[in-house]
VMD Tcl script that draws the C-alpha trace (Angstrom):
set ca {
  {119.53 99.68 90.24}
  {117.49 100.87 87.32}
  {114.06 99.21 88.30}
  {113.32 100.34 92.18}
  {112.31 103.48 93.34}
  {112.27 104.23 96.91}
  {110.29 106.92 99.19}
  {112.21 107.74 102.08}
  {110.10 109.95 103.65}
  {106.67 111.97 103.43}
  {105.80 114.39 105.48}
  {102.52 116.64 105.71}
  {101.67 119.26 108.22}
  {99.37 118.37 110.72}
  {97.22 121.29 109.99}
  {97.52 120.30 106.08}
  {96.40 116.87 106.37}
  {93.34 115.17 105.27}
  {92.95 117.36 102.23}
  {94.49 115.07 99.76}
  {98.17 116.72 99.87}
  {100.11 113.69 100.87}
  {97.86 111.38 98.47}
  {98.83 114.13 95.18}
  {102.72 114.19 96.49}
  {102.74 110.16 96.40}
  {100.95 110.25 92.82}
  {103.46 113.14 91.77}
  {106.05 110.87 93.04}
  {105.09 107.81 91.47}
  {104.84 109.48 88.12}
  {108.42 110.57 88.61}
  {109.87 107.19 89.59}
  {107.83 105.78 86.76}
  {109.64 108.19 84.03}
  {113.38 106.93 85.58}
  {112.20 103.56 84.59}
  {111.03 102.39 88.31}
  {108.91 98.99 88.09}
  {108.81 98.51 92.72}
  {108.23 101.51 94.43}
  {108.82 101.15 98.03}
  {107.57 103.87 101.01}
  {109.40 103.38 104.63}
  {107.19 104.18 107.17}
  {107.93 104.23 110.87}
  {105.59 102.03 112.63}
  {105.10 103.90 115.71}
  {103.25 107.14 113.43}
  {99.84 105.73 113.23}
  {98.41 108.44 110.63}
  {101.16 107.16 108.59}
  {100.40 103.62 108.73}
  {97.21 104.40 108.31}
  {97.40 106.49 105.59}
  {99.73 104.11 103.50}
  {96.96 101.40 104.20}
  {94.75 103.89 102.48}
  {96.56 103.15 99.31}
  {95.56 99.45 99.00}
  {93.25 100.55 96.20}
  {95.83 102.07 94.20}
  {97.92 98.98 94.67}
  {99.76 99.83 97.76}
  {100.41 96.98 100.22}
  {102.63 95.79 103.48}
  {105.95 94.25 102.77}
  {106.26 92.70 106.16}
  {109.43 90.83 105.05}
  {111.56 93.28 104.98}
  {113.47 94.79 108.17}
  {115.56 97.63 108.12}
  {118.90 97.81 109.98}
  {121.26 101.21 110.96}
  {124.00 102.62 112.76}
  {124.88 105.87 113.31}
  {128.20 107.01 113.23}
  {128.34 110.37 114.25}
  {128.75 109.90 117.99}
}
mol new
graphics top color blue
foreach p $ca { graphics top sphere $p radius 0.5 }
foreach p [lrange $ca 0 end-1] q [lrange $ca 1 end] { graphics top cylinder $p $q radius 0.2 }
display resetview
């Protein structure tokens, strides 16, 4: 809609993580979404991956937070 960006999913290696990859791919990403005029970014993040949550919480100091108002619904209709 011209002023939210959305990441849909980030993914690291296990045996890449904790060397800063996933924080440079969400910087790249926000620099991106930033030039197309994005003012919201949002990240989903399934609950259940704890290095996920946790590493999204790791973001509070670059302005990062919860949005635990929002739900997500879907159906699958392939079978």
């Amino acid at each position: 809609d011209g002023w939210r960006g959305n990441i849909y999913r980030l993914a690291v290696a296990p045996e890449a993580r904790r060397h800063g990859l996933a924080r440079r791919l969400v910087d790249d990403a926000v620099r991106v979404l930033r030039a197309r005029g994005a003012h919201r970014i949002s990240a989903l993040v399934e609950r259940h991956e704890a290095h996920a949550v946790g590493f999204w919480d790791s973001l509070t100091d670059q302005g990062w937070r919860r949005d635990e108002r929002m739900l997500r619904y879907i159906k699958n209709v392939d079978g």
